[in-house]
C-alpha positions as CSV (number, residue, x, y, z in Angstrom):
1,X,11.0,63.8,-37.7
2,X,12.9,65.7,-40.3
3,X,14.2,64.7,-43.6
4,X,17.5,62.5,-44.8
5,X,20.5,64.2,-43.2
6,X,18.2,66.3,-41.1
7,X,18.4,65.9,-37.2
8,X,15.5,64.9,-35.3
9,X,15.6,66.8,-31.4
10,X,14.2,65.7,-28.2
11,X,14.2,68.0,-24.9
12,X,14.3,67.5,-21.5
13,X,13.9,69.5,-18.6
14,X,15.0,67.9,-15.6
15,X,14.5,69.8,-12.1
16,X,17.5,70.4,-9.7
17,X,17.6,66.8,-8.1
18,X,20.0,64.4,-9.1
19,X,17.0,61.9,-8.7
20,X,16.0,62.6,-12.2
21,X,19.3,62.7,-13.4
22,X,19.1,59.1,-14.6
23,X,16.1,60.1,-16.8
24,X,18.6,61.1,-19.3
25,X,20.0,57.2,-20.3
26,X,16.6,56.4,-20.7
27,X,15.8,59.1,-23.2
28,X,18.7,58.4,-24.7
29,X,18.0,54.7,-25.0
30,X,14.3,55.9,-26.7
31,X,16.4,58.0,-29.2
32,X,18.8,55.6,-30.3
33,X,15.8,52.9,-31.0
34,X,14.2,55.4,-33.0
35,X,17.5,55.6,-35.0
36,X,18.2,52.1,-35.0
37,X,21.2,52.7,-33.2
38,X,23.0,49.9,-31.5
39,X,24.1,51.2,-28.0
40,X,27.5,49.8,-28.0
41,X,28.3,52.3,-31.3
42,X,28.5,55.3,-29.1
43,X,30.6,54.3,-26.8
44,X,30.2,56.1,-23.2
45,X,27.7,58.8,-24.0
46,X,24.8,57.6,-22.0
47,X,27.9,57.5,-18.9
48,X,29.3,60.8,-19.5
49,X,25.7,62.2,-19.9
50,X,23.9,61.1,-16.8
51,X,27.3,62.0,-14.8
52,X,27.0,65.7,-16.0
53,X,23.0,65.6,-15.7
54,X,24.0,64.7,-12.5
55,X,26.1,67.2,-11.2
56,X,24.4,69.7,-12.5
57,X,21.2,68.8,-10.8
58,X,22.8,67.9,-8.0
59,X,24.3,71.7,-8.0
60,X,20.9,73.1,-7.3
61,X,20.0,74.3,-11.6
62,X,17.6,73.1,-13.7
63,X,19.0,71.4,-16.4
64,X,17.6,71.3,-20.3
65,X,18.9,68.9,-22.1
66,X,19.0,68.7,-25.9
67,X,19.4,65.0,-27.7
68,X,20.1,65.3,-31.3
69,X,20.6,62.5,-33.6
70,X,22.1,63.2,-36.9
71,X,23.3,60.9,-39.6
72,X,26.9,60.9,-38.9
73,X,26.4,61.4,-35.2
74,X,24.7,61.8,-31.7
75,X,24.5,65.0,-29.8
76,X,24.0,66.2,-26.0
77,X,23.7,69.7,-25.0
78,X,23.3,70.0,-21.5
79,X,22.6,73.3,-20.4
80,X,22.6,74.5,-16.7
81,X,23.6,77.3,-14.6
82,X,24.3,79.7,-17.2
83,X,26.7,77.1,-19.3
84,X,25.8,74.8,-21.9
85,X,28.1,71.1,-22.2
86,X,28.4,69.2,-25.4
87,X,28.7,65.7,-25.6
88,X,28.7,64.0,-29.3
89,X,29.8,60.5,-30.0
90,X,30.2,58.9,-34.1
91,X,27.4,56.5,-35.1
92,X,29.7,53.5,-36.5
């Protein structure tokens, strides 16, 4: 863990299966207790994440995914094939 108004970052590798795509809401859910974030303040991120974990898996790539919680926000970097999708949602 960092300092106030530092982020904290957790990485996962997932290999090209969509089986392990759903690995990425329970990460997520292990980030936000950390953070003492309540789920329903980010909306649809753990949604929009595991769909794009999951296509990209599902494409045949390796995907690394970057979880980043700040103080004013969460971040998702998904990064496959080359490309590299953000996802960020307000903390409330």
């Amino acid at each position: 863990m960092t300092g106030a108004g530092q982020q904290d970052v957790v990485t996962l590798r997932l290999p090209p299966s969509r089986d392990f795509a759903d690995l990425t809401r329970v990460t997520l859910a292990a980030l936000l207790r950390i953070h003492r974030i309540s789920p329903g303040d980010i909306g649809d991120l753990a949604t929009s994440v595991q769909g794009i974990a999951a296509e990209m898996t599902g494409g045949g790539f390796e995907v690394v995914v970057e979880f980043r919680a700040t103080d004013t926000e969460v971040i998702v970097d998904l990064t496959g094939d080359g490309h590299t999708i953000r996802i960020s949602s307000p903390r409330a």
